[in-house]
C-alpha positions in Angstrom: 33.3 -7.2 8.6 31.5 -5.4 11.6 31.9 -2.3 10.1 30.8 -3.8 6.2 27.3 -4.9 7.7 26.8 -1.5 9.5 26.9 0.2 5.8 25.1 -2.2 4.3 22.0 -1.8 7.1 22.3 2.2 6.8 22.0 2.2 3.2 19.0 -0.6 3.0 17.0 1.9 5.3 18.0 4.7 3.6 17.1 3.1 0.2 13.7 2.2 1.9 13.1 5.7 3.9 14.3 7.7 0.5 11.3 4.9 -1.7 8.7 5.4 1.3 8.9 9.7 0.6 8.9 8.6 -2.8 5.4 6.9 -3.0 4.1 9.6 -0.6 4.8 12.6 -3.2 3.8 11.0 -5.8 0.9 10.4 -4.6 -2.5 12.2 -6.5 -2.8 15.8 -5.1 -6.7 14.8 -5.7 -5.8 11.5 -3.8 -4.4 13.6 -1.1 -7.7 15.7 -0.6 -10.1 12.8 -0.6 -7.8 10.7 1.7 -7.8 7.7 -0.9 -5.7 5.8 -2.4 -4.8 6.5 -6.4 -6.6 3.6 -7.7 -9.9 5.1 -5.9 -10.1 8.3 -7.7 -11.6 7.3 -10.9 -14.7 5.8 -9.3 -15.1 8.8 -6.8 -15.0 11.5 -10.1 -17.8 9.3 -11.4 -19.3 9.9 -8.4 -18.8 13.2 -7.9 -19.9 14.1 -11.9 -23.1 12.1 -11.0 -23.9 14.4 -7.9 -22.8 17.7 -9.5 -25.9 16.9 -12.4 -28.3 15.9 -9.5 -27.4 18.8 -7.7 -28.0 21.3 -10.8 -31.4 19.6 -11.4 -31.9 20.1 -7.4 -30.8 23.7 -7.9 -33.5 24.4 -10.7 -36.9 23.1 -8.9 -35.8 24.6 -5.8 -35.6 27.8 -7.2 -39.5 28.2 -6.4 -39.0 27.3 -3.2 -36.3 29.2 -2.1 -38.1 29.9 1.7 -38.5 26.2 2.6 -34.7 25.4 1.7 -31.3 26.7 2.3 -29.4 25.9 -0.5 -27.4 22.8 -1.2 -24.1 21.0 -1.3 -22.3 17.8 -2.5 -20.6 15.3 -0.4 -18.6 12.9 -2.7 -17.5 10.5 0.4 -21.0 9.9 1.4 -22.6 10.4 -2.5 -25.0 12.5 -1.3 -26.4 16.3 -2.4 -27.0 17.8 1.0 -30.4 19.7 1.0 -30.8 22.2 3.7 -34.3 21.9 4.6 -36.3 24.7 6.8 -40.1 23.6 5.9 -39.9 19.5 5.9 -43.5 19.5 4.3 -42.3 20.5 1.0 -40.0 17.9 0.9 -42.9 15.2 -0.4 -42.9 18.1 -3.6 -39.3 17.9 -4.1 -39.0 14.1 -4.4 -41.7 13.6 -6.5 -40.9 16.1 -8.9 -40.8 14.2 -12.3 -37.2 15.3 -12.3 -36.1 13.4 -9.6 -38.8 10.4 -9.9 -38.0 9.3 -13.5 -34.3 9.7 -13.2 -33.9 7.7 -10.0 -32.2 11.1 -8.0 -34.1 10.4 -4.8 -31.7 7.8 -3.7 -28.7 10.7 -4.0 -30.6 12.9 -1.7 -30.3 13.7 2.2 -32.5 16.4 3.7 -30.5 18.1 6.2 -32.6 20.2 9.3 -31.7 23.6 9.1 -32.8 27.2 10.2 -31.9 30.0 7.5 -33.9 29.7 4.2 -31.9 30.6 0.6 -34.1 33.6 0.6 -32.7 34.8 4.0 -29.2 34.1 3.0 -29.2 36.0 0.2 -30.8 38.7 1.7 -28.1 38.7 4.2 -25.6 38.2 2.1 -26.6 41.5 -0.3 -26.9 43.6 3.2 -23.4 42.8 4.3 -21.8 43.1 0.7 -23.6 46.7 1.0 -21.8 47.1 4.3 -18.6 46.5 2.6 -18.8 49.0 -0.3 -19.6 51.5 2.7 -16.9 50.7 5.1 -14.4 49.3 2.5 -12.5 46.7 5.7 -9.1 45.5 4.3 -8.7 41.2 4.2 -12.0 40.5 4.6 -13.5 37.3 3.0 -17.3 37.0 3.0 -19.4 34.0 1.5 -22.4 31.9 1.5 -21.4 28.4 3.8 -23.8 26.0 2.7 -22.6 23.2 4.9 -23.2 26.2 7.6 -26.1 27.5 6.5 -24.8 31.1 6.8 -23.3 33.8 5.8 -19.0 33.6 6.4 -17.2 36.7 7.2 -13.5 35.5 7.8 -10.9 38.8 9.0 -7.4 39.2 9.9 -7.9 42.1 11.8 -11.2 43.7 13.5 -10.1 46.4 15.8 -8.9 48.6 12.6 -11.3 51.5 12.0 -13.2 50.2 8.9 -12.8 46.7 10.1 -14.8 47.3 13.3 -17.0 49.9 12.2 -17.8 47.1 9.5 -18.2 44.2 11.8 -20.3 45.7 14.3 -23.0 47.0 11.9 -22.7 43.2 9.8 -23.6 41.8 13.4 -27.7 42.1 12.9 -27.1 40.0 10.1 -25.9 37.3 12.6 -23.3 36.0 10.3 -20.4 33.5 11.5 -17.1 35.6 12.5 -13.9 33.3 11.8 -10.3 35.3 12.6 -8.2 34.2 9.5 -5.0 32.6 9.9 -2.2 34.9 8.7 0.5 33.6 5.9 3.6 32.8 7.0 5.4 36.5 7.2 8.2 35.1 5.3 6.3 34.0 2.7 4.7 37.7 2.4 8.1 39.4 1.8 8.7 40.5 -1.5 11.2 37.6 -3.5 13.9 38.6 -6.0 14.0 35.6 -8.1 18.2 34.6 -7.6 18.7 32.9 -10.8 20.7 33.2 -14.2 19.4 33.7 -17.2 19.9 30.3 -19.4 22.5 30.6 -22.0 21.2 29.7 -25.5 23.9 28.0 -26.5 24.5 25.3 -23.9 20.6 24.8 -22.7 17.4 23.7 -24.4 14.5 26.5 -24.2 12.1 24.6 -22.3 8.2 24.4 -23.5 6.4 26.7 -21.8 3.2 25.5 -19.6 0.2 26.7 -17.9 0.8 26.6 -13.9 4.8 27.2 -14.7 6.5 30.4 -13.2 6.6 33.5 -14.1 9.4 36.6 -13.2 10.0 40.1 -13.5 13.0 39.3 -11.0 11.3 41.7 -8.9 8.6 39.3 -8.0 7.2 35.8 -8.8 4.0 34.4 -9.9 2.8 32.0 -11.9 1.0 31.9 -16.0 -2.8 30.8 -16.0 -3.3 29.9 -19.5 -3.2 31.1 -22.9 -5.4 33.4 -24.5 -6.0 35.5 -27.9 -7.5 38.3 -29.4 -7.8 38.0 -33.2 -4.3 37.3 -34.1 -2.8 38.7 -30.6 -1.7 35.9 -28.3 -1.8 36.8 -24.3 -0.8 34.5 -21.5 -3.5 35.6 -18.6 -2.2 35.6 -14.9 -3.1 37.4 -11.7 -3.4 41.6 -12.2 -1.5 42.0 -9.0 2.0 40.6 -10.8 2.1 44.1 -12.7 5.5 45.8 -12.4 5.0 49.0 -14.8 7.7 48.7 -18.0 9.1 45.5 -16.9 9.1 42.6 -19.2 8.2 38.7 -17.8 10.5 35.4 -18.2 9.6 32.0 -17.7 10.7 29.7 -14.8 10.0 25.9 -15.5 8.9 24.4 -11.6 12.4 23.4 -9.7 14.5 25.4 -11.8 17.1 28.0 -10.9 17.1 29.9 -14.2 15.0 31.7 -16.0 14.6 30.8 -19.6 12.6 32.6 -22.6 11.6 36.2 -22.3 7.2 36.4 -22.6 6.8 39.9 -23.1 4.7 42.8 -21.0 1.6 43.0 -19.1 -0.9 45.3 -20.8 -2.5 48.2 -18.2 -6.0 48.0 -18.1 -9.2 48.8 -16.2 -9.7 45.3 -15.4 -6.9 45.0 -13.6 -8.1 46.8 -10.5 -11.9 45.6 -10.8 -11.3 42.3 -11.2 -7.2 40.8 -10.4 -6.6 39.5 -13.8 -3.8 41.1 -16.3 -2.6 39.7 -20.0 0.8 39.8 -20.8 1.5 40.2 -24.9 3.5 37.2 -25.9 6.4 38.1 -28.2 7.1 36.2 -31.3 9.4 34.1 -30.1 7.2 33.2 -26.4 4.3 32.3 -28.9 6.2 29.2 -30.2 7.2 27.7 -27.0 3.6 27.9 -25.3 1.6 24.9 -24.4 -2.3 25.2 -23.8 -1.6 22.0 -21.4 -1.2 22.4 -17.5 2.2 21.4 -15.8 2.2 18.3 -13.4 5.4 16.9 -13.5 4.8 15.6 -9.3 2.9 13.5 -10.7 3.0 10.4 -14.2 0.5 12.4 -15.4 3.1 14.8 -15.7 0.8 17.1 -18.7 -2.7 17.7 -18.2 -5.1 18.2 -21.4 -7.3 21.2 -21.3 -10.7 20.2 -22.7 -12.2 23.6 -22.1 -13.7 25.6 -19.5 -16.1 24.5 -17.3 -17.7 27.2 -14.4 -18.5 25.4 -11.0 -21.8 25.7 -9.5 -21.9 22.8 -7.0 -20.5 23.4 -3.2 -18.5 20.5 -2.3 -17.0 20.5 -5.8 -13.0 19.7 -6.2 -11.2 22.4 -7.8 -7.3 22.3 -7.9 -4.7 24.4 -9.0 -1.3 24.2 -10.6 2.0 26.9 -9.4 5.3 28.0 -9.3 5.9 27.4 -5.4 3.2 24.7 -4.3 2.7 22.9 -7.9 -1.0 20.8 -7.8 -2.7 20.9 -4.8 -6.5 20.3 -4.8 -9.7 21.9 -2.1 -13.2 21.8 -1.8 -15.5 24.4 -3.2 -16.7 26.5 0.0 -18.2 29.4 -1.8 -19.6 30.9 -4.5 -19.7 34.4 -5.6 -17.5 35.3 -2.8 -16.4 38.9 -2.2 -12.9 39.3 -0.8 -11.4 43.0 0.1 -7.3 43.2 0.4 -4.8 45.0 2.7 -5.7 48.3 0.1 -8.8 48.0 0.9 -9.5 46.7 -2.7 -13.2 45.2 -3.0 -12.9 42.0 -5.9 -16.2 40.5 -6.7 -17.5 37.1 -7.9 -15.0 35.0 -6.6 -14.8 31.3 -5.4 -13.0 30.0 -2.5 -11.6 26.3 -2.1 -9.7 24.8 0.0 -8.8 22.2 2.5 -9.4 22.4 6.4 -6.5 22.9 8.4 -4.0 22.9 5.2 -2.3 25.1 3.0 -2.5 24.6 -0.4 -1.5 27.9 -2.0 1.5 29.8 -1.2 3.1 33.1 -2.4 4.0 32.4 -6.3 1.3 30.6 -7.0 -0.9 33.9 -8.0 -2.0 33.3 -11.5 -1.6 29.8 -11.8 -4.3 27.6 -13.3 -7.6 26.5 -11.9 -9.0 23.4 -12.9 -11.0 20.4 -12.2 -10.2 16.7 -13.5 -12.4 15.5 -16.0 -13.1 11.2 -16.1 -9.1 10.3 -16.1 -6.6 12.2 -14.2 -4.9 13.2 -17.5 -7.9 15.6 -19.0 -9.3 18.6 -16.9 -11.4 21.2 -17.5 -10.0 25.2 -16.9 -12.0 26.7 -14.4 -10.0 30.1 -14.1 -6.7 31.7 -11.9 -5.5 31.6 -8.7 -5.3 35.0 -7.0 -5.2 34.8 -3.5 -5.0 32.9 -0.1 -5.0 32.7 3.3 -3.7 30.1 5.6 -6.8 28.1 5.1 -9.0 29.4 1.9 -7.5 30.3 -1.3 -9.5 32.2 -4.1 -9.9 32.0 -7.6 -11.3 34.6 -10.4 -13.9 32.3 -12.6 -13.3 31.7 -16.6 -16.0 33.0 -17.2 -15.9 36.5 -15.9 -11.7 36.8 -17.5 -12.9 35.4 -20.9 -15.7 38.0 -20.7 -14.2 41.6 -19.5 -10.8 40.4 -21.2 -12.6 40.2 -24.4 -10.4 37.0 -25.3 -11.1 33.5 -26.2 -9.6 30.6 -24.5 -6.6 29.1 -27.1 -8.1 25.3 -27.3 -5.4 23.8 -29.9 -1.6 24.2 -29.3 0.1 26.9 -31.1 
């Protein structure tokens, strides 16, 4: 009977060890960024909509007064825009601005003391990305910190020729130096995908959605969304995927086979400039794809695409869905960020997000969407790809910019 009791003990725990993981990873991957609980993150998107239009009205006046403040930022847990301020006697102008008077803003507002005007940061900030084009230093990442009111140039490496010829002359600039955590190094080895192809007969083709996997079974990555040109239909994922003449499959998140083949990724100048590639759907792809994003951690397992949206507010959520990591969720750190790679590869215009002292990106996830939730957690707006990380920041090519030098349009109904 001893022995009966003993079982039923171990299994009760079990049963409530195996729930307690259960409620943790279903838990919100916007949830998990704001440290809240699900039922909070309805009224803190309200909030955070609310401080993103103060902050662009903010963003306009101070445009003339770009000497007497440093730029701004959002802070959704205290519902506050952030003002840098370097001359406090203009902030009487700025408050009673008919803007911000008739609409009430003043009450979202907090001056913040700070020494480095927006017209010395850019400045800066022009002077260094100069520096770069000259010296051309490999995984270098180099932004505007609002919340630090300067200029960020993270590095893996400085004692490399470029690197330190670069960092010594960006000094006089007085920017902050932060050493970059390296990725794992198994997660930077090259992956074979292991997997069998599905057999037709026996297995249903899956739909096919944006933030699912994609293979050339010589590496992984992940699809962004689809896109088309006139009557061609593209899926649009990270450049650096290209494997010349080999086609694409789709792998649905936890799967161990690859299912339909997508077609190939068309060469073109853009690929290099800017990290983003199409691949030309064949007939057959075009049926199965879905313009919705993949979320299957959480009940809100699809995710409406209401269009694009381009982010302009630091402090801003942005999240992304991929192969390896799925939906993960950062803050905005910077905008129009320039990041070089271990070639030595400059890419412009970027925005990095991310979450202190986490990972939420990992090899695989390079082309996946970029999004941010909407008023519900089942309707987001597309914000662009994922298409790169460190340990700590991961980077994303705007909408914008793709929709633009792709010459494509963003596919808004399903196919």
């Amino acid at each position: 009977m001893s022995n009966i009791y003993f079982l039923l003990n171990t299994l009760l725990l079990l049963f409530f060890t195996l729930n307690k993981q259960s409620l943790v990873l279903t838990r919100e991957a916007l949830a998990e960024l704001w440290n809240v609980n699900d039922a909070e993150i309805l009224n803190l998107l309200a909030i955070e909509e609310q401080l993103i239009i103060v902050d662009r009205t903010l963003q306009l006046l101070l445009e003339s007064y770009e000497s007497s403040f440093g730029g701004t930022y959002i802070d959704v847990k205290k519902e506050k825009v952030l003002i840098n301020t370097v001359d406090s006697s203009k902030v009487p102008i700025i408050l009673n601005s008919p803007e911000i008077k008739l609409n009430n803003y003043s009450r979202f507002l907090d001056f913040v003391p700070a020494e480095k005007s927006f017209t010395k940061l850019k400045y800066n900030f022009i002077k260094i990305s100069d520096l770069i084009k000259k010296y051309r230093p490999f995984q270098i990442q180099c932004y505007i910190d609002m919340k630090l009111n300067n200029i960020v140039i993270g590095y893996t490496n400085k004692y490399s020729d470029p690197n330190r010829k670069f960092i010594k002359s960006a000094e006089k600039y007085k920017p902050i130096f932060i050493r970059l955590r390296n990725q794992d190094p198994e997660d930077e080895k090259p992956k074979a995908f292991q997997a069998q192809i599905a057999s037709r007969d026996i297995d249903i083709i899956p739909k096919i959605f944006n933030g699912d996997g994609i293979t050339t079974f010589e590496n992984d990555c992940s699809m962004g969304f689809p896109a088309r040109n006139n009557d061609l239909i593209y899926i649009v994922t990270a450049a650096h995927c290209y494997k010349e003449n080999k086609l694409f499959y789709h792998i649905p998140w936890n799967s161990n086979k690859v299912y339909a083949q997508l077609g190939q990724m068309i060469k073109s100048e853009h690929m290099a400039e800017y990290d983003f590639g199409l691949i030309k759907l064949d007939e057959n792809a075009t049926k199965l794809i879905s313009t919705r994003i993949r979320n299957t951690d959480s009940e809100h397992a699809e995710l409406n695409v209401e269009g694009g949206r381009i982010i302009t507010s630091h402090g801003a959520h942005a999240c992304k869905s991929g192969l390896t990591t799925h939906v993960t969720c950062g803050y905005v750190v910077g905008l129009n960020a320039i990041v070089t790679y271990i070639d030595s590869k400059i890419v412009e215009n970027l925005v990095l997000y991310g979450k202190e002292n986490s990972t939420i990106s990992k090899g695989g996830d390079s082309g996946g969407s970029v999004f941010s939730y909407l008023q519900t957690l089942s309707n987001v707006s597309l914000n662009g790809i994922h298409i790169g990380r460190s340990i700590d920041l991961s980077t994303y090519l705007p909408l914008d910019l793709i929709l633009s030098k792709g010459e494509i349009e963003l596919v808004k109904t399903p196919l």
